[in-house]
C-alpha positions in Angstrom: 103.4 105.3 122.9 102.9 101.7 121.7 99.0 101.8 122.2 98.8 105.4 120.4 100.6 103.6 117.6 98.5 100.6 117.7 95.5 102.7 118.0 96.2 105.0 114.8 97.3 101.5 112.8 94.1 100.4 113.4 91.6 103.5 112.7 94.0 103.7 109.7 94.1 99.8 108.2 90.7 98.1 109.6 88.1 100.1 109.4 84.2 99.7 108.0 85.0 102.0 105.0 88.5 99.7 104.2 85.9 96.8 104.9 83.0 97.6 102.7 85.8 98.6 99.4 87.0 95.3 100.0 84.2 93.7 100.0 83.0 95.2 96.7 86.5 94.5 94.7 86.8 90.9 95.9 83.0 90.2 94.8 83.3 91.8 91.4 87.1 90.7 91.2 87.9 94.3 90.2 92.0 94.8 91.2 91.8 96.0 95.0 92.6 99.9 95.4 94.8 99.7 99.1 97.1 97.1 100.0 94.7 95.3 102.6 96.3 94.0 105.7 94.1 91.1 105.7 94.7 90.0 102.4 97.9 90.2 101.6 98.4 87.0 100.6 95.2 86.3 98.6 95.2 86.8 95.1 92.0 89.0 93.5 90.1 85.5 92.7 90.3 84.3 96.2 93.3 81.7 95.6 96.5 81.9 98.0 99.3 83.5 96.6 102.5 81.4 96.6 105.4 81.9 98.7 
């Protein structure tokens, strides 16, 4: 059960089409369209965001 769920997390949040859209939107600095798990905590001109 845990590795079905960790399986469909990641097919779901990491993937090369979540990838390449963020990749786009933090180069142009255009607002990002999903809430990316790896960047939560980055704001959309690269900086940290505070706690």
């Amino acid at each position: 059960a845990w590795a079905s769920r960790c399986r469909e997390f990641f097919h779901q949040e990491m993937n090369t089409t979540l990838y390449s859209r963020y990749i786009v939107e933090a180069a142009l600095q255009i607002p990002f369209s999903h809430d990316y798990v790896w960047a939560q905590d980055i704001n959309l001109n690269g900086s940290l965001k505070s706690n």
